[in-house]
C-alpha positions in Angstrom: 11.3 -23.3 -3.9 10.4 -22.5 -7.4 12.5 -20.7 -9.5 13.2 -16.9 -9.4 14.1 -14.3 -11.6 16.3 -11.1 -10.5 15.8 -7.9 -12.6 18.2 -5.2 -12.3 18.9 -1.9 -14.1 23.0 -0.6 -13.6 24.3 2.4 -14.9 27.7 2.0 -12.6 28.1 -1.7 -12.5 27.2 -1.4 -8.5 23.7 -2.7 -9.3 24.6 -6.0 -11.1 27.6 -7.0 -9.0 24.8 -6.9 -6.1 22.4 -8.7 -8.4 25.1 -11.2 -9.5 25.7 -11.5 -5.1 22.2 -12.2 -4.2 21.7 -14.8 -7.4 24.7 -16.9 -6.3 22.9 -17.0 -3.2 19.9 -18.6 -4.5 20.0 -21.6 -6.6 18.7 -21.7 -9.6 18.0 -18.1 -10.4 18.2 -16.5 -13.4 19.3 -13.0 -14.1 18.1 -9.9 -16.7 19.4 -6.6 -16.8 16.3 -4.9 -17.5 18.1 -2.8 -19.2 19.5 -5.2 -22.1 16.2 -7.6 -22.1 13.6 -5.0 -21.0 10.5 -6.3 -19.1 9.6 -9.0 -21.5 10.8 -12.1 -19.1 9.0 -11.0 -16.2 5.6 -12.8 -16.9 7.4 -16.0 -17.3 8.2 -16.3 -13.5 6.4 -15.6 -10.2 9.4 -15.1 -7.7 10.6 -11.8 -8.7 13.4 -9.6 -7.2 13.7 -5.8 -8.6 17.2 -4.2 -8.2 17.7 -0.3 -8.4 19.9 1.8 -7.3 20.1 6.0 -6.4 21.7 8.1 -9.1 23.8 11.1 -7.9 20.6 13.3 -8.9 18.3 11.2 -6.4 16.3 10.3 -9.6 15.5 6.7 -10.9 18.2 5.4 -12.9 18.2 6.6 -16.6 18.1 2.8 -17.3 15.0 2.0 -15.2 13.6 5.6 -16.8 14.3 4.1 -20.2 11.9 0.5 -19.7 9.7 2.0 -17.5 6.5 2.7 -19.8 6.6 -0.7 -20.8 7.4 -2.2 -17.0 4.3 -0.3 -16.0 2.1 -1.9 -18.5 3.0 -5.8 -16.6 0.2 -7.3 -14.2 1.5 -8.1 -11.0 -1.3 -9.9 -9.5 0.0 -13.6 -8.2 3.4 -12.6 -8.1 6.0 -12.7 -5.2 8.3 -9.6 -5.4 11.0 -8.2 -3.7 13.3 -5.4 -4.0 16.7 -4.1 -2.9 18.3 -0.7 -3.7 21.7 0.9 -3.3 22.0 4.1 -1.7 25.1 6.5 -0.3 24.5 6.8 3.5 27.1 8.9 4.1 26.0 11.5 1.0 22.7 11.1 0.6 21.5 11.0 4.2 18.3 12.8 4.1 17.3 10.3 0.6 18.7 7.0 1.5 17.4 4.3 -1.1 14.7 6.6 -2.0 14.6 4.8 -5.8 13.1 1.6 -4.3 9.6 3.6 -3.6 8.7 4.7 -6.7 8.8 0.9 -7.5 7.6 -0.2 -4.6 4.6 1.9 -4.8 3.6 0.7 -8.7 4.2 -2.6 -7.7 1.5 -2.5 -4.8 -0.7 -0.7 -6.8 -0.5 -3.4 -9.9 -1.4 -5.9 -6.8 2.2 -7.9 -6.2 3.0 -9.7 -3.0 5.7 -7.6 -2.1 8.3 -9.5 0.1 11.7 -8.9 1.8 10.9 -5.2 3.6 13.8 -5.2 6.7 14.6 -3.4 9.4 16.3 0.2 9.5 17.9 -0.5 12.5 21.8 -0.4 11.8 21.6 2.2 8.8 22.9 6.0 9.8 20.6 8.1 7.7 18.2 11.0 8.0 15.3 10.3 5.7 14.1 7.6 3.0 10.7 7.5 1.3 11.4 3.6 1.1 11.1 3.7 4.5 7.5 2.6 6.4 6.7 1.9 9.6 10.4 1.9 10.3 11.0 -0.9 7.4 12.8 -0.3 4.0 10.4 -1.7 1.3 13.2 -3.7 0.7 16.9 -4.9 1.0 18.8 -1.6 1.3 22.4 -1.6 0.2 24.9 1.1 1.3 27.8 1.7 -1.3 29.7 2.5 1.6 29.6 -0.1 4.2 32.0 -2.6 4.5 31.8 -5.3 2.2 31.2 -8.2 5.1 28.1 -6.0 6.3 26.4 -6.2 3.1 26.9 -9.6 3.0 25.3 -10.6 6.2 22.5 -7.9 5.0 22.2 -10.3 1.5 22.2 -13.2 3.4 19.9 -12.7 6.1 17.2 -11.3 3.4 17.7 -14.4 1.1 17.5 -16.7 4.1 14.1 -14.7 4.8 12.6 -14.7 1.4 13.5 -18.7 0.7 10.8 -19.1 3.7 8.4 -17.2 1.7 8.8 -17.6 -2.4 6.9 -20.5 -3.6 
């Protein structure tokens, strides 16, 4: 597998622990808060994973908000991308993850090969807009569930996208 890069924006810390989880998980990978390096390092690979998480306001973090002008100006086309999000099952019930669609849905449009959608099955929530065709775009991650569930949730995804990054 050829090398990949994980982006991640974190206004908490929550974000880039889960970033830091999922790149000891696959060798080799590098690691940018988006935040700190902005968008500039993301032509250099082709094996991409986004992180994002929900703010308390359901809006994109003020991080992501912050690069965002200049993440929407990157071509996409003949790139492998993934995403995972953090969400609050237990608060935010009826917008569980909903951050990971507004990136999801640029990163379709700009043509990406988006990767790593999973199953809602196991998640206790009303509604998500990262949900289609009962599939988050993407890894979700609830804040709240016990610590060995996420990690069979991380590992299960990497093991699934290794298959598919090239």
């Amino acid at each position: 597998m050829k090398s990949v890069a994980i982006f991640y924006a974190s206004d908490k810390g929550n974000t880039k622990t889960f970033a830091q989880a999922i790149s000891n998980k696959l060798e080799g990978s590098k690691i940018y808060d988006i935040h700190i390096t902005g968008p500039e390092y993301i032509n250099d690979y082709k094996n991409i994973i986004f992180g994002i998480s929900d703010q308390e306001d359901l809006t994109m973090s003020k991080h992501w908000n912050e690069i965002w002008e200049d993440f929407i100006q990157i071509d996409f086309r003949d790139k492998n991308v993934a995403i995972f999000g953090l969400g609050n099952q237990i608060n935010n019930k009826n917008n569980f993850v909903d951050s990971m669609y507004p990136l999801y849905s640029h990163l379709k449009k700009e043509g990406a090969n988006i990767l790593g959608f999973t199953s809602t099955n196991d998640y206790n929530f009303i509604n998500s807009k990262a949900c289609i065709d009962e599939q988050f775009v993407g890894l979700a991650i609830d804040v709240n569930a016990k610590y060995n569930v996420n990690e069979i949730r991380i590992h299960n995804w990497i093991e699934t996208l290794k298959k598919v990054f090239d």
